[in-house]
C-alpha positions as CSV (number, residue, x, y, z in Angstrom):
1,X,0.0,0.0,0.0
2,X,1.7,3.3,-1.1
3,X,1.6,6.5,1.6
4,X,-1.3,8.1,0.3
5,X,-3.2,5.1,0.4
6,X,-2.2,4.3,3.8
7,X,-3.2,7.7,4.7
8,X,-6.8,7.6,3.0
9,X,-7.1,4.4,4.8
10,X,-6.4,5.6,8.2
11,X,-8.9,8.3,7.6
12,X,-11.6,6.0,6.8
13,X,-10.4,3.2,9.5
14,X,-10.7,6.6,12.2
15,X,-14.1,7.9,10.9
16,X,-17.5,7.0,12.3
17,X,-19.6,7.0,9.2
18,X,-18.7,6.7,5.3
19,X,-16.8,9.8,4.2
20,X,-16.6,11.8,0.4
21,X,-13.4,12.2,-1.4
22,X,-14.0,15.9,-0.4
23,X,-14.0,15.2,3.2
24,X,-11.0,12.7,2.8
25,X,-9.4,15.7,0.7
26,X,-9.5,18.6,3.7
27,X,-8.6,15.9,6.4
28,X,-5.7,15.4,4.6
29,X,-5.1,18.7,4.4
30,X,-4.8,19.2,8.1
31,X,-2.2,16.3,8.7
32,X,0.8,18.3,8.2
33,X,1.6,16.6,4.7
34,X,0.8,18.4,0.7
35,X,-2.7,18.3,0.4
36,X,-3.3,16.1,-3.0
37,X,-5.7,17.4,-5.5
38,X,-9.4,16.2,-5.1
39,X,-8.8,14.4,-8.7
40,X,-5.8,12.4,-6.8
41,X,-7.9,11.4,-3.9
42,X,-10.4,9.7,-6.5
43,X,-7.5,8.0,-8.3
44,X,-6.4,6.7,-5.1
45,X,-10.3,5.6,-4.0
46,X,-10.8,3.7,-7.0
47,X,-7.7,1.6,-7.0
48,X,-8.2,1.0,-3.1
49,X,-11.8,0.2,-4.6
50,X,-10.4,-2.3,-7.0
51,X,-8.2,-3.5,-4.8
52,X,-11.3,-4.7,-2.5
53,X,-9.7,-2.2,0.4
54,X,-12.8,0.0,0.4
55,X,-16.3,-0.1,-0.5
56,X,-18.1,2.9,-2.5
57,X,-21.9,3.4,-2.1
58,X,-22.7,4.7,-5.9
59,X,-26.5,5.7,-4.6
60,X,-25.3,8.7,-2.9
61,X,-23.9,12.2,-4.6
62,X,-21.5,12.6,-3.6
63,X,-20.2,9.0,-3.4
64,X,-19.3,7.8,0.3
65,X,-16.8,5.9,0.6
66,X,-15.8,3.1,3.9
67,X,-13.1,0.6,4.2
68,X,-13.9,-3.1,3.0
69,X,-12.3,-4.7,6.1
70,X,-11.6,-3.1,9.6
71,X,-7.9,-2.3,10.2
72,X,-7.6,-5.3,12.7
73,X,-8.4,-7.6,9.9
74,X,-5.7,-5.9,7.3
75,X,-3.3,-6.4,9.5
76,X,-3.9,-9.6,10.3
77,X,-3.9,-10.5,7.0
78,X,0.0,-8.7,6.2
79,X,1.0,-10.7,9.3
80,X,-0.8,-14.5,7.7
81,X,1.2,-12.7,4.1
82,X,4.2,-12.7,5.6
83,X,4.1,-16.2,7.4
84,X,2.1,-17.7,3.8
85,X,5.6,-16.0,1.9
86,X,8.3,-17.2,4.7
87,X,10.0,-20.0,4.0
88,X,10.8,-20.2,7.9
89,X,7.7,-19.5,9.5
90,X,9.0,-21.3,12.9
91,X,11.8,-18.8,13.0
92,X,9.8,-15.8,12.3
93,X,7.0,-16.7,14.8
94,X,9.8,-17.6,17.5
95,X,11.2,-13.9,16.8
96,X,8.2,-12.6,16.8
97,X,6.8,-14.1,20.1
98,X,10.4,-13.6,21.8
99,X,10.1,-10.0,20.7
100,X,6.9,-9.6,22.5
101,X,6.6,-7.4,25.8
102,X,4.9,-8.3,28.9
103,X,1.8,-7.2,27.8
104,X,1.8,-9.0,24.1
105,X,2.8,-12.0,26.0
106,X,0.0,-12.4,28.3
107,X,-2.6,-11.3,25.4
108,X,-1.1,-14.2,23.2
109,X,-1.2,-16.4,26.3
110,X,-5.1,-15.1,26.6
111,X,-5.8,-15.9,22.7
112,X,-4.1,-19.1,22.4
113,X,-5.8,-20.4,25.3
114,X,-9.2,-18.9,24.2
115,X,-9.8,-16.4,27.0
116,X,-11.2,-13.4,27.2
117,X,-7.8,-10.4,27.0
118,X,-7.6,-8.7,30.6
């Protein structure tokens, strides 16, 4: 996923309802980075559309736009890539896990053993 993208997704992963390219245009605008043009914020939308990363609701003017998946379950999925990619997965979960802190610990203890995190 390129910056911008990220950034358009974070918006939408951070906002309560379904947003317009408009709105996704001025929040970027107040992030401290170039504002993109409103015709680069649709480019973006409709290859994060195509890529299944957001969906667009085409019965409202102007179209709203809200991510496909919650931002739990993208990052779930680069961490399953990553393992699906690795020819050592034991190694990279055993550096993973060893690089946990206390607190990752004890919520990996709490999943694995399927109860409920503290």
């Amino acid at each position: 996923m390129g910056e911008l993208e990220r950034r358009i997704m974070d918006l939408l992963w951070d906002a309560a309802q379904p947003l317009a390219a408009a709105q996704l245009r001025d929040a970027l605008d107040t992030d401290g980075t170039e504002t993109p043009a409103i015709t680069t914020v649709l480019t973006v939308l409709s290859r994060l559309e195509r890529k299944n990363f957001v969906h667009r609701d085409r019965k409202q003017r102007p179209h709203l736009y809200e991510p496909a998946r919650s931002r739990a379950e993208h990052m779930a999925e680069l961490m399953h890539d990553v393992l699906r990619h690795s020819p050592e997965q034991e190694a990279v979960l055993a550096r993973f896990v060893r690089s946990a802190g206390p607190k990752e610990a004890e919520l990996l203890r709490n999943l694995l053993n399927d109860e409920p995190a503290p």
